[in-house]
KEBARO-70801 format. One record per atom (N, C-alpha, C): x, y, z. Coordinates in steps of 0.02 Angstrom, whole numbers, plus 50000, padded with zeros to 5 digits. Example, Ala and Ser with C-alpha at 12.3 -4.5 7.8 and 13.67 -1.06 7.14 Angstrom:
2
506604971650390 506154977550390 506604983550390 506424988850354 506844994750357 506455000250394 
This chain:
487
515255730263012 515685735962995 515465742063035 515865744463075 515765749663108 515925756363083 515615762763091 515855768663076 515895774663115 516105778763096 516155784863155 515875783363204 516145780963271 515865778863351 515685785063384 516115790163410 516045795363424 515485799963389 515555801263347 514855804763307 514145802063318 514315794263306 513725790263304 513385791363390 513905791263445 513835790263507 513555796563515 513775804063499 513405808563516 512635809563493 512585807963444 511875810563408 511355802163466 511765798663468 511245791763499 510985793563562 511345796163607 511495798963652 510885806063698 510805808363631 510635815463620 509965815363606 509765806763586 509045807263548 508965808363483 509425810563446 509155816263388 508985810963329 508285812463337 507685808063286 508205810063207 508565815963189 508685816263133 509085812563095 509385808963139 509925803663111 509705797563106 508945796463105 508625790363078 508885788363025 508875782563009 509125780062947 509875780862931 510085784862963 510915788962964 511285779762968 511315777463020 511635774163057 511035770063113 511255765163138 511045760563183 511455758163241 511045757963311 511625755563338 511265751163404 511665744263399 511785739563436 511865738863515 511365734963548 511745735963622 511835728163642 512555726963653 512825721763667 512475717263739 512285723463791 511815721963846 511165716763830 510905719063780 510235716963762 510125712963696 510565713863667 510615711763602 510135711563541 509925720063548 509355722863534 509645730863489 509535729863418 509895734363388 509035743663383 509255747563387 508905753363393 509015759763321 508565763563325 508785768763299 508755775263317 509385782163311 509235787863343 508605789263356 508425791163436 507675793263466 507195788263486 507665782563503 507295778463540 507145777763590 506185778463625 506345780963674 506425775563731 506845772063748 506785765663769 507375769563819 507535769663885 507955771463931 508815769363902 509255774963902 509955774163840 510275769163886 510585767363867 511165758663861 511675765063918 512135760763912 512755763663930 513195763163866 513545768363865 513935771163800 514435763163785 514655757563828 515225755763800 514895748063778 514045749463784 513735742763757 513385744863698 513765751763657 513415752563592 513875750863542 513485747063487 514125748663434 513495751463382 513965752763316 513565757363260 513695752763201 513195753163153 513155750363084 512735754563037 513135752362986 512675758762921 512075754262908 511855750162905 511165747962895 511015741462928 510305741862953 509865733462959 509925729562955 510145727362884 510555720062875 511295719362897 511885725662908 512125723962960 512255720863016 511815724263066 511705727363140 511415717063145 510945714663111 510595707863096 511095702963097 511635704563045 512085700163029 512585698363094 512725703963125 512925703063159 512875701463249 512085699663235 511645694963283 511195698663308 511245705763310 510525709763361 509805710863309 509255710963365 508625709863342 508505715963346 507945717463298 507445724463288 507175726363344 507425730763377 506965735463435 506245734363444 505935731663496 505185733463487 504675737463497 505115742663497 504765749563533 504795755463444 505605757163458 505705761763386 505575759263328 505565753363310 505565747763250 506055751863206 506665750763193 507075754963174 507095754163107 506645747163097 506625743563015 505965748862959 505745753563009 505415758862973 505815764662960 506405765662974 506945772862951 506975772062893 506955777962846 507035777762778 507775775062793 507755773462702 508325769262686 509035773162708 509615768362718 510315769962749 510415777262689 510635782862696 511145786962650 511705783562638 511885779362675 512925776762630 512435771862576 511975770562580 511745767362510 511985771562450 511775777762468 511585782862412 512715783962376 512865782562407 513795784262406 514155775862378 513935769462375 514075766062346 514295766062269 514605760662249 514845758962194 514195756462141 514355759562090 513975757262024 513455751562037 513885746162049 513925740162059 513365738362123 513565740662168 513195740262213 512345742562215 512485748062206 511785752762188 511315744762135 511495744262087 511325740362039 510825735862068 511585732962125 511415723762158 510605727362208 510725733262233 510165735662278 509415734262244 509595736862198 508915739062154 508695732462146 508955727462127 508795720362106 508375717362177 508745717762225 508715714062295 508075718862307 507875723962315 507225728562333 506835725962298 506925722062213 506355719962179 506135713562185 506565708362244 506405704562244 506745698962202 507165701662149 507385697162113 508135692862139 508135693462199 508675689662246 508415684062291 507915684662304 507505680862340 507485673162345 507605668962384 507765662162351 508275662062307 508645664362277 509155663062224 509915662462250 510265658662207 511045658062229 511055665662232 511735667162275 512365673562261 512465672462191 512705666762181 513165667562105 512565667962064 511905669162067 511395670161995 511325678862010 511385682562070 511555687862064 512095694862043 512855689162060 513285691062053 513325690861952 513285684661929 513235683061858 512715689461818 512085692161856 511775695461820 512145703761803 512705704561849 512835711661870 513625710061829 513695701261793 514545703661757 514945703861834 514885702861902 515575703461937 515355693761941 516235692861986 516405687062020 515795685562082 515655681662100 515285680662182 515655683362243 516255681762248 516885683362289 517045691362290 517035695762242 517085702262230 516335706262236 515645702562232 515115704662261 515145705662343 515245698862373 515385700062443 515675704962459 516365705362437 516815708762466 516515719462451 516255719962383 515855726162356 515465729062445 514855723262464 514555723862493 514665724162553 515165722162583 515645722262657 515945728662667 516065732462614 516725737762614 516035742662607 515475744062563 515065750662577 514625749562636 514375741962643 513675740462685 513865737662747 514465736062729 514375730662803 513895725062813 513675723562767 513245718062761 513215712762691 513185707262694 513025701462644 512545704962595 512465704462528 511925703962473 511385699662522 511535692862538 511015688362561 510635689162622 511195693762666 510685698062736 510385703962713 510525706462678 509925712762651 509665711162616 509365705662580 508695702862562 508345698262598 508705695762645 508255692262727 507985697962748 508225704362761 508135710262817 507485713462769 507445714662715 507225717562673 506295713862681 506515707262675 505835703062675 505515702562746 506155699962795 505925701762859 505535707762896 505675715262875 505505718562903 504585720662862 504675718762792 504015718962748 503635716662782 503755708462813 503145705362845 502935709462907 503495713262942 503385717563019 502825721862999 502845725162939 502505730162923 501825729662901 501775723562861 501195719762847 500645717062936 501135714762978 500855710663019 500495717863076 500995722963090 500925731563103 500045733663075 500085734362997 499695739162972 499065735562958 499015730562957 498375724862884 498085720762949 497485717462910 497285711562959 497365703762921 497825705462862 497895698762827 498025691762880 497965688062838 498035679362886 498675679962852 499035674062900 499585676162921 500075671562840 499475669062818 499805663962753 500075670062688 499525675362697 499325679862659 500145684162652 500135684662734 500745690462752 501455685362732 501515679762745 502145675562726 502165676362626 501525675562600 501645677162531 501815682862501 501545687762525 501655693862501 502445694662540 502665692262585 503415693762604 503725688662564 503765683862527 504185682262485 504185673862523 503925672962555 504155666762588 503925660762549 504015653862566 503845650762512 503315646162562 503195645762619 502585642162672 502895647562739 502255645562779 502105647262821 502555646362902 502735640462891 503505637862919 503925641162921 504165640862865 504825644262865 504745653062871 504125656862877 503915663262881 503945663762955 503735658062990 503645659663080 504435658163109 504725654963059 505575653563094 505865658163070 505815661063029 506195670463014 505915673763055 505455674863091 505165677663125 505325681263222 505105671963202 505515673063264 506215671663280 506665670563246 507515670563248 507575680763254 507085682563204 507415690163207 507205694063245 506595693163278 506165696463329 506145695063370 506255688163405 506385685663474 505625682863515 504935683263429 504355680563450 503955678463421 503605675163412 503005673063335 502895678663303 502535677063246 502105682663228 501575684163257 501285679263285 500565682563305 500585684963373 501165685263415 501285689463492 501355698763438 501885696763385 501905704263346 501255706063336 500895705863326 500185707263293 499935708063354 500015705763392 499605707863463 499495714663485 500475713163468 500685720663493 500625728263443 500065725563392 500025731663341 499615733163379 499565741563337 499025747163360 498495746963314 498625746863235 498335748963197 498125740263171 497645742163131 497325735963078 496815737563024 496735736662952 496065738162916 495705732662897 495285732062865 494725727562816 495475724162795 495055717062801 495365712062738 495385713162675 494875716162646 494885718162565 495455721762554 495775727662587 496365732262591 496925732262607 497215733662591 498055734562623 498005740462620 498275742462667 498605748462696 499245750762720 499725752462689 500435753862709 500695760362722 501145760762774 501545765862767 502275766362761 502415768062722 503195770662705 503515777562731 503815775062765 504145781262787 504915785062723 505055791662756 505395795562709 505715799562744 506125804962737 506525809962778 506275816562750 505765820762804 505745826262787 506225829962778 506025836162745 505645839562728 505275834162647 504535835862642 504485834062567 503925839862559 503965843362494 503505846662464 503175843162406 502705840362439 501835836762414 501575841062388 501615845862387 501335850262356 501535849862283 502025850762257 502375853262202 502435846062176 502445841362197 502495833962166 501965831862144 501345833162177 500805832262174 500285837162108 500735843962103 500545846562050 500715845261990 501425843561982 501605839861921 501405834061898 501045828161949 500755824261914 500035825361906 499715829161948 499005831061907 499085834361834 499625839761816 499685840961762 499485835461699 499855831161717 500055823661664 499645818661683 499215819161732 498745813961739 498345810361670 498295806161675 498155801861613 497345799661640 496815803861599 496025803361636 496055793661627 495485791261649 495395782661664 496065780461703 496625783961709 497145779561724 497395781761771 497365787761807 497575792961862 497255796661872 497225801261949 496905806361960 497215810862022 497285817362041 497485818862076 496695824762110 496695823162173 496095827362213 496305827462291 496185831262316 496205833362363 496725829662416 497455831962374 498065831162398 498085823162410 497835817762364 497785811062349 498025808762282 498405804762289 498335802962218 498285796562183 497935794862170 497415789362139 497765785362071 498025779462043 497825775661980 497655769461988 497745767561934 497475759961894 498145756161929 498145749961935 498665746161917 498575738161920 499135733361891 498955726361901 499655724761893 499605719661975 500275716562003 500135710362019 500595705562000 500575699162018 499975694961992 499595695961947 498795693261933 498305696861961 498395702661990 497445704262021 497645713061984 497135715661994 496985722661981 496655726662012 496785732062009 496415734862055 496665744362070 496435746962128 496805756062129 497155753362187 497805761562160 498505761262223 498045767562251 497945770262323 497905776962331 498715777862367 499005785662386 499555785962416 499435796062417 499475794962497 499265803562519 499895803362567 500255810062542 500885810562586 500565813562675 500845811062726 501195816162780 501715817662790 501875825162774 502625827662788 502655828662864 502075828962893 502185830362961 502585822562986 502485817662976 502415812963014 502875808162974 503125811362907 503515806962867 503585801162851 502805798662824 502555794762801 502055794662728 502375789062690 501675789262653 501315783262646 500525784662646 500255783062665 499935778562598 500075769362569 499765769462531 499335762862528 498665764062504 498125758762509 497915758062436 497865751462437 497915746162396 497165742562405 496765742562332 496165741062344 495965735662284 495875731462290 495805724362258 496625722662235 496925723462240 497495719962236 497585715262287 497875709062262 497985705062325 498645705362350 498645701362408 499365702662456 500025700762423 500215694762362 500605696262317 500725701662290 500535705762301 500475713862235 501005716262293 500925717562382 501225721662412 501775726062417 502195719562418 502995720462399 503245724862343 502835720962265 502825728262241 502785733962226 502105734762244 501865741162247 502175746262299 502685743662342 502875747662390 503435751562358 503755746862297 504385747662265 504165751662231 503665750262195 503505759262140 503215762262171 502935762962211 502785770262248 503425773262294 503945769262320 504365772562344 504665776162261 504745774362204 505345776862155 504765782062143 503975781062127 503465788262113 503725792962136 503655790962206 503655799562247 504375799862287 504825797762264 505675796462259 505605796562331 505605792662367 505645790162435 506065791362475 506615788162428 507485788062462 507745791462460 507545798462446 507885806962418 508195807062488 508655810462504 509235814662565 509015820862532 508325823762573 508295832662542 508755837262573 509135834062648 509665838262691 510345838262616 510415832962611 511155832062581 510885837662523 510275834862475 510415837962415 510435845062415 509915847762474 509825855562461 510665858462485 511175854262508 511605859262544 512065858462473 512015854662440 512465854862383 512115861262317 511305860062320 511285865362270 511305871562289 511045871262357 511205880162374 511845883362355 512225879162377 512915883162331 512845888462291 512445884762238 512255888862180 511925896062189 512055903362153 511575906362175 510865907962139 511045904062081 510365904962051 509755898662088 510045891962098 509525889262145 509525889562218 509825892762253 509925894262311 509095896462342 508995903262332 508385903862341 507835900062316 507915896362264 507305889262240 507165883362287 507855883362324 507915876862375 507585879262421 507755886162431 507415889762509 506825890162500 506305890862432 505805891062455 505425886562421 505505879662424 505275872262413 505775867262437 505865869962524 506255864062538 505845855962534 506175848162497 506015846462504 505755841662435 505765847862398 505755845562338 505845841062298 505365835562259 505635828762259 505605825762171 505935820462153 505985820862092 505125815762071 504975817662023 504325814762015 504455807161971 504365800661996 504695796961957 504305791161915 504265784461910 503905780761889 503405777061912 502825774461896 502445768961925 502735762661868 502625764661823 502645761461779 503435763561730 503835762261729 504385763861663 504325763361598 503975759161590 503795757361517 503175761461495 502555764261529 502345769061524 502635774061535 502895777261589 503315784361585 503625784461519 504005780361497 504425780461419 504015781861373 503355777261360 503085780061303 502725787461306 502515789761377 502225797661367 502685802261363 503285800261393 503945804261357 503965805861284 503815799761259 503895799561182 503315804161162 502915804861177 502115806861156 502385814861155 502695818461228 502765823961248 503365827261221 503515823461154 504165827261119 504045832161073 504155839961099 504065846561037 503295846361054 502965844761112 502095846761125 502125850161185 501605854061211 501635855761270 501365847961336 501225850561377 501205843761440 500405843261418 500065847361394 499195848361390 499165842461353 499335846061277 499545838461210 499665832461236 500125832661281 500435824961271 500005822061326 499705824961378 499175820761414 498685819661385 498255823161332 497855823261288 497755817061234 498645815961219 498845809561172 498695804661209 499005804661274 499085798661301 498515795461342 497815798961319 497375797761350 496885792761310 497185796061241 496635792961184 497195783461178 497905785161177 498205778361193 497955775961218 497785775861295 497605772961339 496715770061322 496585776761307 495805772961290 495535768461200 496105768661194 496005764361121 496235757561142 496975757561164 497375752361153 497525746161239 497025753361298 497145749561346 496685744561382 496675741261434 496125736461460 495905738261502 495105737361517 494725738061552 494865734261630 494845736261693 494725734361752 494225729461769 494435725061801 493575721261836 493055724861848 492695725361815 491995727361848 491805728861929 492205724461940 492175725862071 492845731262059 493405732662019 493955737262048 493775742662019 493365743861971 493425748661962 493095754562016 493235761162013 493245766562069 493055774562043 492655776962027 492525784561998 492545783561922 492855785761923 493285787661837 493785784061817 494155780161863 494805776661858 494425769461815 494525765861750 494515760861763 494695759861694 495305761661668 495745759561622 496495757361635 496965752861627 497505750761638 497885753661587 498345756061583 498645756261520 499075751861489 499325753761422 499245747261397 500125745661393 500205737461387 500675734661402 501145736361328 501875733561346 502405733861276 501925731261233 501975724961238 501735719961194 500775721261157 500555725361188 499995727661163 500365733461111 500685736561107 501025742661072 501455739361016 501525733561011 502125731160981 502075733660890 501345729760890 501215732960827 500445734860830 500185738560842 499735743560866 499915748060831 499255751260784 499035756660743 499115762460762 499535764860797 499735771360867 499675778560826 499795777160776 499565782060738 498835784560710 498595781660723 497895783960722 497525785560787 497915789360842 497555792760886 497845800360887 498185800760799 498545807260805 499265809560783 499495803660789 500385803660799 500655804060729 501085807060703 501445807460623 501725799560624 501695798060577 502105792060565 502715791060599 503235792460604 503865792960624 503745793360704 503245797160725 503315795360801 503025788860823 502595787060799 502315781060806 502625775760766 502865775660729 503365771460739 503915771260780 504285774660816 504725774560877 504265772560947 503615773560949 503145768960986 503465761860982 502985763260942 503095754360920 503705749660926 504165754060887 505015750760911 505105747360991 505185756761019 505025754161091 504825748261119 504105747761121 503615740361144 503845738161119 504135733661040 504295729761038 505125725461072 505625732561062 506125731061120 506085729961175 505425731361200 505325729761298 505035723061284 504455723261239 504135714461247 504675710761238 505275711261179 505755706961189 506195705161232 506275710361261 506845709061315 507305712961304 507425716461250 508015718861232 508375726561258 507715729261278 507895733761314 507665733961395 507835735361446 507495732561501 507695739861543 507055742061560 506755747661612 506515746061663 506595741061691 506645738061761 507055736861809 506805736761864 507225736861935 508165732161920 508165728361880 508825723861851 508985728861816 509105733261808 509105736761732 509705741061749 510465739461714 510795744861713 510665751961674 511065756861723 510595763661698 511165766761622 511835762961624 511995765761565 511855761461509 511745754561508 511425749861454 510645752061422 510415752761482 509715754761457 509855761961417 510075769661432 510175773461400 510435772961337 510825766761333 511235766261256 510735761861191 510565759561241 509975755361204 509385760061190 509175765261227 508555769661223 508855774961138 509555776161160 509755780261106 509695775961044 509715769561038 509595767660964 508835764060941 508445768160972 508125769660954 507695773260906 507515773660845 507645777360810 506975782360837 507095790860840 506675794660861 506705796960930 507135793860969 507295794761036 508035798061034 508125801561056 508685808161045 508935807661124 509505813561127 509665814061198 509085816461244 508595822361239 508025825061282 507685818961320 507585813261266 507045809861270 507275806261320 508025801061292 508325795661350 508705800561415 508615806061420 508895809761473 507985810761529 507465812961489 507065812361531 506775805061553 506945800261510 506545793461526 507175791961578 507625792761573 508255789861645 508075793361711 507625799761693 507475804961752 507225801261772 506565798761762 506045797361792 505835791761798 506055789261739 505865779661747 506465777261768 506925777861746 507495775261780 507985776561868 507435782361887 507655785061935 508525789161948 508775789761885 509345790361888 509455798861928 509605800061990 509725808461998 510085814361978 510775811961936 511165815061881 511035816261821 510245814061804 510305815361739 509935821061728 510195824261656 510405831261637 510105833061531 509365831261550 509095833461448 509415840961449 510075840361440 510315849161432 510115850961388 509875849161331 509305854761246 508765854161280 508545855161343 507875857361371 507735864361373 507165865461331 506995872761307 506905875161386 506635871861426 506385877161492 506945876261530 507635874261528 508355874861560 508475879561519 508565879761473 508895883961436 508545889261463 508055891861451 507755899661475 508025901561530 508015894761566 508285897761659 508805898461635 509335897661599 509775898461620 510235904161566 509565908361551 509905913461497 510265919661530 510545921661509 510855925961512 510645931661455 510265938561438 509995943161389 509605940161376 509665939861284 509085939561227 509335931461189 509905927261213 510195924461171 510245916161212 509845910561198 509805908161230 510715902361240 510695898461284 511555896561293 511395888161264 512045888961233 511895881561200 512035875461245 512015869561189 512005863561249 512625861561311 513135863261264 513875862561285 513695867361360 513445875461320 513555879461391 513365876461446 512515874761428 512255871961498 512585865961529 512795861161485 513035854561514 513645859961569 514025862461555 514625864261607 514395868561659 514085873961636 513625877361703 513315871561753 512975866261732 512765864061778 513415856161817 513975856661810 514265854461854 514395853461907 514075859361942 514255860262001 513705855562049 513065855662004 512585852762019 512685843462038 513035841462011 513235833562006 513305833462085 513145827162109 512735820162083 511915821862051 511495828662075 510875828962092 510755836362054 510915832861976 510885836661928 510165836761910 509745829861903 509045830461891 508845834961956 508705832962008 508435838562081 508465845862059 509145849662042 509215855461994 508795856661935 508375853761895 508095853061846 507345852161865 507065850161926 506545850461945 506345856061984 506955857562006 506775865462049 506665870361995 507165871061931 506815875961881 506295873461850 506225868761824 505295866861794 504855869661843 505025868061900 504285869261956 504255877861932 504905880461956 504875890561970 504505892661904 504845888761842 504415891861768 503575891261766 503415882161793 502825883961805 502525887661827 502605888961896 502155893561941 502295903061931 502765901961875 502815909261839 502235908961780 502295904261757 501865904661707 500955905561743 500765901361765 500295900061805 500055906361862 500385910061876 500495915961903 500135920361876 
């Protein structure tokens, strides 16, 4: 599927690194697909064509550049403009849960036809469900084979493959060479004990201000934030061990290492640290929509970049949500510390690292867990408890499969969980960017007018204008109140 040629042709043309990820484009000459600012000598204009994403540009036979690696541009923006539906099928396919599987066990999980999936995915992507989870795994192993010194069995597992075979025939069908000529051609490599990744992102990002809000809420044994790093616990796939992840905005990357986790863990951990430190944000698109506004206008101007702070964990983010209802952020890190150190598990003895060496604790550890005796009134701890026990069951699901209005409807019957609560747990664990806790005491202030604060109704309509990137609006006033307060 092709799109704007002309547009696409000028900015390709021109170099302009900013339209990374924008678009992709193809040279029929070489049969070698690129991305804006490659510096590889330009094609001639009538051997380019354009595609909105990777699995495209793939599908339709050209290989990954080996110069720009174009399979490192943050993710496509027409992602971000898709259907319900689509967005959904994304989230699934990024988690891996497409992998090996029919179309129709994907299509069945999302309620459409197989036939009306395709067709979903042709009309926004230009590409198959089943080529953007080849492209997806394919380019993981590029990045793996790029950054790590894993053996090469290591790098086929952690990419999803099921042997080693069939990892060197994806390989080379999409690259045009083994893996181990790729690896030749890396620059970089670390210790076997480590992984080391980088994820790229679209500046502007202010690390700063992301980075302060989660030291705020840092959870001691389980997180830490120091010297513009930020450090936790985690356990993926069977091993355990610390994520570190230190932004460059210069270089628009982040940077994250992985220390006793094994190479199964990779894949994921890339997925929650991209939703942590919201990866896939368009800070061009969003700031030109809130500036509009004139009360955030100047907030955008001076934190361009600004990013939504999101989950490692969902099912933890949910319960310190719960903890942080009617407390200040001091309290509820305070609560969620003694949680963690009552009810959570200890690290291996080799992962553990400083201070870090508590996990926190799972649904099913919470299910029926005494939660009230680290503090909590009855009634909140029991909506604990509810919780975990709806996630150990299944019944509510805060994961990458997870529709975002099922899960909200399900969070609301909850008993103890109100709109604030399932409006901030969709913020942040759910990644949702429209969502809007309008009875938020520190919205409300911003958005007073005298002595008389504006009710819910008011704010919900004032902030219309704000939609799609109604939460983004809501992080720019939390941050300004803080650093008024703090001031």
């Amino acid at each position: 599927m092709e799109i704007d040629h002309e547009s696409c042709l000028a900015a390709f043309l021109g170099r302009d690194r900013r339209f990374a990820g924008r678009f992709y484009a193809g040279v029929t000459s070489t049969g070698i697909y690129c991305r804006p600012g490659c510096p590889a000598p330009l094609p001639r204009p009538r051997n380019l064509r354009f595609f909105r994403c990777a699995a495209a540009a793939e599908e339709a036979g050209f290989r990954a550049c080996l110069r720009c690696r174009p399979e490192t541009a943050p993710g496509t923006p027409a992602w971000t403009g898709t259907s319900a539906t689509v967005a959904r099928a994304l989230r699934q396919i990024e988690a891996g849960l497409a992998d090996d599987a029919p179309l129709g066990a994907l299509a069945a999980r999302l309620g459409v036809g197989e036939r009306h999936l395709r067709r979903l995915f042709g009309e926004h992507l230009g590409a198959s469900p089943v080529a953007i989870a080849r492209t997806r795994r394919l380019h993981f192993a590029r990045r793996l084979l790029d950054d790590t010194s894993l053996r090469m069995s290591d790098v086929a597992l952690a990419a999803g493959y099921s042997s080693v075979r069939r990892f060197n025939e994806a390989m080379r069908a999409a690259f045009g060479v083994s893996p181990t000529k790729l690896r030749r051609s890396a620059t970089t490599a670390t210790d076997r004990a480590d992984i080391v990744l980088r994820l790229p992102f679209r500046p502007p990002f202010d690390d700063a201000s992301l980075l302060a809000f989660l030291a705020a809420r840092a959870v001691p044994g389980v997180e830490e934030v120091s010297d513009g790093v930020y450090r936790r616990t985690a356990e993926l796939t069977g091993s355990a061990g610390i994520v570190e992840a230190r932004v460059d905005p210069d270089r628009g990357l982040l940077s994250l290492h992985l220390q006793g986790l094994g190479p199964a863990s990779a894949l994921e951990a890339t997925r929650r640290a991209g939703r942590l430190f919201d990866l896939d944000a368009d800070p061009g698109m969003i700031a030109a929509r809130l500036a509009t506004d004139p009360l955030l206008a100047p907030l955008v101007a001076r934190r361009p970049g600004l990013r939504v702070p999101g989950a490692w964990d969902p099912f933890e983010t949910a319960v310190r949500t719960i903890l942080g209802q009617q407390v200040s952020v001091k309290a509820a890190r305070t609560l969620a510390a003694r949680l963690a150190s009552k009810f959570g598990r200890s690290l291996p003895a080799g992962a553990v690292r400083g201070g870090l060496a508590l996990l926190f604790p799972r649904a099913e550890e919470l299910a029926e867990a005494d939660v009230a005796s680290i503090g909590l009134t009855s009634r909140r701890a029991e909506t604990l408890r509810h919780l975990a026990r709806e996630v150990a069951l299944g019944r509510i699901d805060l994961g990458p499969a997870a529709s975002l209005d099922e899960a909200e409807s399900r969070l609301a019957g909850v008993p103890g969980i109100g709109p604030w609560t399932a409006q901030v747990i969709a913020l942040r664990a759910l990644g949702e960017p429209d969502a809007l806790p309008a009875g938020d005491l520190g919205l409300r202030k911003a958005l007073t007018k005298g002595a008389v604060l504006p009710t819910i109704a008011t704010v919900e309509a004032r902030a219309r204008g704000w939609r799609p990137w109604r939460a983004y609006a809501l992080i720019h006033l939390w941050t300004e109140l803080a650093s008024q307060e703090n001031s």
